[in-house]
Structure formats: C-alpha cells, structure tokens
C-alpha positions in Angstrom: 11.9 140.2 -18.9 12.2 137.2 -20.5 15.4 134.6 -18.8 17.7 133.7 -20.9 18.7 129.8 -20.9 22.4 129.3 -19.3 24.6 126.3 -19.6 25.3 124.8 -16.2 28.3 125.1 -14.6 30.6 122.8 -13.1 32.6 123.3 -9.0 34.7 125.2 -10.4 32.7 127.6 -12.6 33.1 126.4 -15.6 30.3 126.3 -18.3 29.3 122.4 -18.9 28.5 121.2 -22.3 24.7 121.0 -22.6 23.9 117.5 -23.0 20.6 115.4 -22.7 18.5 116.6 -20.4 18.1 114.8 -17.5 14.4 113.5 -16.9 12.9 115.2 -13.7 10.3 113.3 -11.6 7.4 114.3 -11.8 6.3 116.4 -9.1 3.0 115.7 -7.6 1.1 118.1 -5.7 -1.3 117.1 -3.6 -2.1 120.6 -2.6 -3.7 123.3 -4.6 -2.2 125.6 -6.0 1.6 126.6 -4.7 1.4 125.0 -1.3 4.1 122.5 -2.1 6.4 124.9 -3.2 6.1 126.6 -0.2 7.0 123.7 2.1 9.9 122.7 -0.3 11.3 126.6 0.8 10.8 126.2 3.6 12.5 122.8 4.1 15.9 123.8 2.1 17.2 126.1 5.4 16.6 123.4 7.8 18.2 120.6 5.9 21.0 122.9 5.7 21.0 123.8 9.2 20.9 120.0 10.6 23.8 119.5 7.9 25.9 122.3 9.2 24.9 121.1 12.6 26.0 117.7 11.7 29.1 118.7 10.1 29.8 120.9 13.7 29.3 117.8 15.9 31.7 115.6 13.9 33.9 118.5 13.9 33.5 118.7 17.6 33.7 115.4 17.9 37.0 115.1 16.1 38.4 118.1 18.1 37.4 116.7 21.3 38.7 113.2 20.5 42.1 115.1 19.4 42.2 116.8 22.4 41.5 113.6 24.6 44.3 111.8 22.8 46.6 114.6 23.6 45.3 114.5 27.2 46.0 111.0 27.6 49.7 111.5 25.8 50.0 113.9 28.0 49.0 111.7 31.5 50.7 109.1 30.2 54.2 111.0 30.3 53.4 112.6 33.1 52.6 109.4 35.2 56.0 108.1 33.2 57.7 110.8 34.7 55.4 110.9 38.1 56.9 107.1 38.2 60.3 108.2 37.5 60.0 110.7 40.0 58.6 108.4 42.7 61.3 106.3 41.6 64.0 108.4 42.5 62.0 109.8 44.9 62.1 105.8 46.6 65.9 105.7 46.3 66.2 109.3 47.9 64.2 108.8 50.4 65.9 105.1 51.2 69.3 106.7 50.8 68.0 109.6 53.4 67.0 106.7 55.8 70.0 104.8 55.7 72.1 108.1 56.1 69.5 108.5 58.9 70.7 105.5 61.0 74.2 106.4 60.1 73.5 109.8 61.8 71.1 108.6 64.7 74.4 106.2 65.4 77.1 108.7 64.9 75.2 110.4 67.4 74.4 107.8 69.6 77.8 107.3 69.9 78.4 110.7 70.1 76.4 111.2 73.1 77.9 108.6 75.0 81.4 110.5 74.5 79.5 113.1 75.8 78.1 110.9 79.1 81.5 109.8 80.1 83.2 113.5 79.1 80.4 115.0 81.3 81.4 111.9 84.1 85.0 112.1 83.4 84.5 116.3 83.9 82.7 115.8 87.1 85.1 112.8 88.5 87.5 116.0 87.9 86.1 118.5 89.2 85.4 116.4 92.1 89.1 115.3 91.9 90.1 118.9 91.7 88.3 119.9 94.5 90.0 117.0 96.9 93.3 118.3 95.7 92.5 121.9 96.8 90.9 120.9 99.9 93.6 118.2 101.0 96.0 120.3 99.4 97.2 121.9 103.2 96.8 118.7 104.8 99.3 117.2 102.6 101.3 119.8 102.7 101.4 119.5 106.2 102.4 116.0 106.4 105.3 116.5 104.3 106.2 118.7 106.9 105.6 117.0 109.6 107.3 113.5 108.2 110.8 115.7 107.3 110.6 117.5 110.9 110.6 114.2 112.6 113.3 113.0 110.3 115.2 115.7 111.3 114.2 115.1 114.8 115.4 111.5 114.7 118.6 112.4 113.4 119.6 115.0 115.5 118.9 113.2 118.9 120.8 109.9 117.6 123.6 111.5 115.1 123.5 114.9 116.3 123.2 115.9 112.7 122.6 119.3 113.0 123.4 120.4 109.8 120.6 118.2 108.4 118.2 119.3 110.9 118.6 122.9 109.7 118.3 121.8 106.0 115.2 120.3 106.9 113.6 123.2 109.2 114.9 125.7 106.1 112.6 123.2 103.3 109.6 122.9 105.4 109.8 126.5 106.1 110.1 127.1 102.2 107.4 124.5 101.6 104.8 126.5 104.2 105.8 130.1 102.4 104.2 128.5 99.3 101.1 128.1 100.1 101.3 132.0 101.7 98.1 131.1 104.1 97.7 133.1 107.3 97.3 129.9 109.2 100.8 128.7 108.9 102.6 131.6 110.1 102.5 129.9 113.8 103.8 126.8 112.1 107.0 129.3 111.0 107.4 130.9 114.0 107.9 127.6 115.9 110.4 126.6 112.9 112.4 129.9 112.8 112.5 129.2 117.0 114.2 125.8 116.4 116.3 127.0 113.9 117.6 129.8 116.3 118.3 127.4 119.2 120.6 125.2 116.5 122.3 127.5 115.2 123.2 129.2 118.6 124.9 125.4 119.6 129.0 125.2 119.5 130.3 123.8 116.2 132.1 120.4 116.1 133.7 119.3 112.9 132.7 116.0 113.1 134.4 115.2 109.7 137.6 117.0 110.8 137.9 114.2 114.0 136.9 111.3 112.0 139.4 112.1 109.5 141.9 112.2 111.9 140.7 108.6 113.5 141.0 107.4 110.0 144.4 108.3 109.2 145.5 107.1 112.7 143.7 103.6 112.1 145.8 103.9 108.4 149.3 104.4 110.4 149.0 101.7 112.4 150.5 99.1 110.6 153.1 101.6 110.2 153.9 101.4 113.6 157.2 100.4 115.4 157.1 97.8 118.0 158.9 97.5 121.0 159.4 93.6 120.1 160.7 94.4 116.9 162.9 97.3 117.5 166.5 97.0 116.3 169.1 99.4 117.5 171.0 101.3 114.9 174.0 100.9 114.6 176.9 103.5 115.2 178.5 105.0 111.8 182.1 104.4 110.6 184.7 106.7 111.0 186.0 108.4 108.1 189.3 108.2 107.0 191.7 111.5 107.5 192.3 111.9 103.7 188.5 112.0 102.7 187.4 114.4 105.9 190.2 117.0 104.8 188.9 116.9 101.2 185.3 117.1 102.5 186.5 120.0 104.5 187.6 122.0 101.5 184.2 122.9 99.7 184.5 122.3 95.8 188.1 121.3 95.8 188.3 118.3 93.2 188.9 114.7 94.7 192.6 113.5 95.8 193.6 110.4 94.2 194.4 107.8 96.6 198.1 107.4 98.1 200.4 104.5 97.7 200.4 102.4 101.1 202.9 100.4 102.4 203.1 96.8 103.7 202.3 97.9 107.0 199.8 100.3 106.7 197.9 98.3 104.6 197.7 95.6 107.4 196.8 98.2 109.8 193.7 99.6 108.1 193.3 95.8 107.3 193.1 95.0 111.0 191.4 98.1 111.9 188.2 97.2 109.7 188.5 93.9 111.0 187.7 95.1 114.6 184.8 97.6 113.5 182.9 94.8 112.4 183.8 92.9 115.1 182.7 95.4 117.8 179.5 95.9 116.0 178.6 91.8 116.3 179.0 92.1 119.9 177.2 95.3 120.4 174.3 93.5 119.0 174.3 90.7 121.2 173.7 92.8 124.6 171.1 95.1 124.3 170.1 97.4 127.5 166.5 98.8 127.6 164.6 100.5 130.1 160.6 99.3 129.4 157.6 100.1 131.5 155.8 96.5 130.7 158.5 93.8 130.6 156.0 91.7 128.7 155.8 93.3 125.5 159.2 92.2 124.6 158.2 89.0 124.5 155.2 89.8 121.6 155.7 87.2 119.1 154.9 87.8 115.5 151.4 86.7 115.6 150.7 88.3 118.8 151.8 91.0 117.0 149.4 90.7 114.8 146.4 90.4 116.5 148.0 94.0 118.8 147.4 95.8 115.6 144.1 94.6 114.7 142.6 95.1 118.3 144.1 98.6 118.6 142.0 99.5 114.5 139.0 98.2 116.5 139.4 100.1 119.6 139.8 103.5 116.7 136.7 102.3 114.7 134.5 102.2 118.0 135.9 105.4 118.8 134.7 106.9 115.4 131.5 105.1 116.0 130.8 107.0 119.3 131.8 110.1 117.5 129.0 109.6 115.5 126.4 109.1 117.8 127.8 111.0 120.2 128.3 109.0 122.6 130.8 110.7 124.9 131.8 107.9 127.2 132.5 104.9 124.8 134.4 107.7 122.9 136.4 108.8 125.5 137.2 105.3 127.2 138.2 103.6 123.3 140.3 106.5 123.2 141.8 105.9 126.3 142.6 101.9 125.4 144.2 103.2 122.2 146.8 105.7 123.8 147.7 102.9 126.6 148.1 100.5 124.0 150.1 103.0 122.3 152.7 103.6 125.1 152.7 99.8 126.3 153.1 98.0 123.2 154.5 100.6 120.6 157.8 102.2 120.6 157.2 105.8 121.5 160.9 107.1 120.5 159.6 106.3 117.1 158.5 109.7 115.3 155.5 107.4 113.2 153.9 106.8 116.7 154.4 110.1 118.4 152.2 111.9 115.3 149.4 109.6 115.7 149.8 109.9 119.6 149.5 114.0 119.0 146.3 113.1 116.8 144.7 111.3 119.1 145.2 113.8 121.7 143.9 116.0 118.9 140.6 114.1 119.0 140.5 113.5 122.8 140.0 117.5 123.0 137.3 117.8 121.0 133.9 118.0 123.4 130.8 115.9 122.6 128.7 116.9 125.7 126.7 119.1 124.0 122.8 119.0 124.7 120.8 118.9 121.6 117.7 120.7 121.4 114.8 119.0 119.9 112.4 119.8 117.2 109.0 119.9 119.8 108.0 123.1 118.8 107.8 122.6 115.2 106.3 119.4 115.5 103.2 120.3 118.2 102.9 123.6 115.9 102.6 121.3 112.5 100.1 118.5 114.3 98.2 121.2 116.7 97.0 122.5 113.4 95.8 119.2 112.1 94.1 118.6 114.7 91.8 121.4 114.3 88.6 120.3 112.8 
C-alpha cells in the first residue's frame, strides 16, 4: 500500500503550508545493515523517560520548596504567637507571683491573728477557769467582810437592824451558788438571825427624836432670873359686865356722867395703876437654889448652851449604847431643869415629861454576836 504524502501539522493540528524542505543530515551508519536504526528505537523511550523523570524532580522540587516555605510561614507564626504567648505567659506568671506575696502576707498576717486569738483563747480559758475555781472563795469573802461589818456595828451601835440586813444578803448571796457545802454556812446565819430577832425592840429614832426637840425647846425656856409676875386684871365696869351678861343683846351707849363721878372713876384708875407699880417692887418667892436669881444675862447664856451639851451627849450614849453616860447626862439635864428653869412654866414641864420619856427607855440589852456565822464562813476557807 503505497503512503500517501501529508502536510505537516502544527501544536495545534493544523495542516502547515508545505514549504522548502528542510535539508536532513546525513545519516551515517557505521553499522551494516539496520543496526543503527535499532539503537535510535531504542534510545527514544529512555530520553523520554529521563525527561519525564526530570520534569518529576523539578516538580518535586518545586512542591517540596512550596511546602517548606509554607512550613517556615507556618513556624514563623507559630513562634510569633509561641512569643506572644510566653509573653503573656511572663506577665501572668509575674502577676501570679506578685499576687503570691500578697497572699503568702495576707496570710502571714493572718496567722499571727490566729497565734494571739489561739493565746488570747487560752489566757481565757485559763481566766475562765480561775473565775470558776475562785469563784466560792470570793464569794465567801464577800461574806465574810459584810458579817464582820455587821458584827462591828452591832457591838458598837447596836445596829441591829443592819446586822439582820446583812445576815439576810449573805444568806441570799450563799443560796446562789446552791452548793451542798454552804448549807452549814446558813445554818450558822439563820441561828444568828434567830437570836436578833428574839432581842426587845428599842426605837432608837423615837428617843433621839425626842432629845432633839428637847435640845430645840430650850431656848424656849423660862428662867427663874428672868421671870416676871403677871399682873392682876382690871375690873370691869358694872355697865359693860351686865351687857356681857345678856348674850347677843346689842351694845348700850355710854351714860352722861356728872362732875363728880367723873373724878371718881378718874381717881379710881389713878390708884389701879398705882397699886400695880408697888406690887412690882416687892416680889415674894419661894426658890430651892437662892443663887439662880442672881443669873445674869450672859450667865444665862452659857446655862442654855451647857444644858444642849449635856442632851447631845445624852443622844450620843443612846447611840452607842452606853447606858451610864446616858443615864447620868440625863440626870444633869433634869437637875438643871428644876434648879435653873422655872418649872411653873408649861414650856419646861413638856420637855421635863420628855426627858422622863427617854430616861424609861432601857439600854442594857446584851447583844449577841455574829461568832457563828463568821467561824462557819472562815472554817470553810480553811479547808484545803
């Protein structure tokens, strides 16, 4: 079959124009017969394979140079952001450590609160168990201090309503602790309290009063040196006694007088007075101490004054119970009463019935003492 000539074509298939031929080298054969064709077969597939092979490796090449640009884009952002993060990291971790010291001295501080709370707990505690052990102890002291108060005054003041007072409060003061122990302590105090109030009352307030509103009289009190007698009344005219004898008849108008009754009522007042003068310049007494007549003014004075003394010593001893001194001021006040004072007088015969008030009133009374209260209260305390 014979091959037809065909134009050549161009890349993209289209026929090219024939044009001169192009002169091919000439082709030498060294070898005989088709030998050379052979090898130039046979070298066709390898030049194309060491091309292809080629054209692989550069592709290769330029993938894996892509790919190591990428990597490093890729470790360069993230050592950019590792660096950022180290970064913050650094500012965290130096914010954490100064947060740190703030903690680590919050709680330094915090745990020495809690040393001295623990020390102050324990000083209380210790405290607290003083109190409850020397709670009794003190307790009984109390006691002990307001029986012997009690004790003192009753055996210098005879106070007995204040020793009762204070038997009833330490009494009340054992009952709150309501211990066992103390009930011999109360016994002892209810004892005590029986033998006061089995003792005889004496109003010793009453009797003072009474001193004091004697010693207030006396400058009251008449005198015999200053006594002045009184003086005899007038006799009434005939006219004015009948109209006083009739009982709501009206008042008579006076009646004309003559010449010579005129002189006689003239003459008749005239001799009243004069009988009076000389009545007053005798006077007749009958006196038990001739000398206190003769008490001048200032002497007078000085009477008073010792006689409030002799009262006030009196109301002294009636304090303190001192029965003698009481009885012998009383005594120099009534004989200074009837020796120096007028007695007629109705001023000094009330404050001689007071004083005879007072003398009647008995301070011999024996008072008891607290012993048994107070050898209960320490007999306890002395118990180890």
């Amino acid at each position: 079959m014979n091959d037809l000539p065909t134009l050549p074509e161009d890349n993209n298939g289209t026929p090219r124009a024939p044009g001169p031929a192009t002169p091919q080298p000439p082709v030498h054969n060294d070898r005989p017969g088709g030998e050379g064709n052979m090898r130039d077969f046979m070298m066709r597939p390898l030049t194309i394979a060491v091309i292809v092979l080629g054209v692989l490796l550069a592709a290769q090449a330029l993938s894996s140079r892509n790919s190591v640009q990428k990597l490093r884009q890729e470790m360069a952002r993230s050592l950019q952001r590792n660096e950022l993060t180290t970064a913050e990291t650094s500012a965290m971790a130096r914010s954490l450590n100064d947060q740190l010291r703030d903690m680590q001295a919050k709680v330094g501080v915090l745990e020495n609160r809690q040393v001295e709370a623990q020390s102050q707990q324990l000083a209380l505690e210790q405290l607290y168990q003083d109190l409850s052990k020397s709670r009794d102890e003190w307790a009984l002291s109390e006691v002990e201090q307001v029986l012997s108060t009690a004790s003192q005054q009753l055996q210098l003041a005879g106070n007995v309503q204040g020793a009762l007072i204070a038997l009833a409060n330490a009494d009340r003061s054992l009952s709150r602790s309501d211990k066992p122990q103390f009930i011999t302590i109360r016994r002892a105090i209810a004892r005590d309290t029986e033998k006061l109030r089995a003792l005889p009352s004496l109003d010793l307030a009453g009797v003072a009063l009474r001193l004091d509103n004697v010693i207030a009289q006396v400058d009251t009190l008449p005198m015999l040196a200053d006594e002045k007698p009184v003086l005899p009344a007038k006799p009434e005219r005939p006219q004015r006694a009948a109209a006083k004898g009739k009982a709501g008849a009206a008042p008579l108008p006076p009646e004309p007088m003559g010449m010579a009754e005129r002189a006689q009522a003239t003459w008749r007042a005239w001799s009243d007075e004069m009988w009076d003068d000389v009545r007053q310049l005798i006077r007749v007494r009958s006196v038990d101490e001739p000398a206190a007549l003769m008490v001048s003014p200032s002497q007078a004075y000085f009477l008073r004054e010792n006689l409030k003394l002799r009262l006030l010593n009196a109301r002294l001893a009636l304090l303190s119970r001192n029965e003698a001194a009481f009885r012998g001021d009383l005594a120099a006040a009534q004989e200074s009463l009837l020796k120096y004072f007028d007695t007629r007088a109705r001023n000094t015969q009330t404050a001689q019935a007071q004083l005879r008030q007072v003398q009647s009133n008995n301070l011999a009374i024996d008072m008891p003492t607290l012993a048994d209260s107070l050898n209960a209260v320490r007999n306890y305390k002395a118990k180890p």
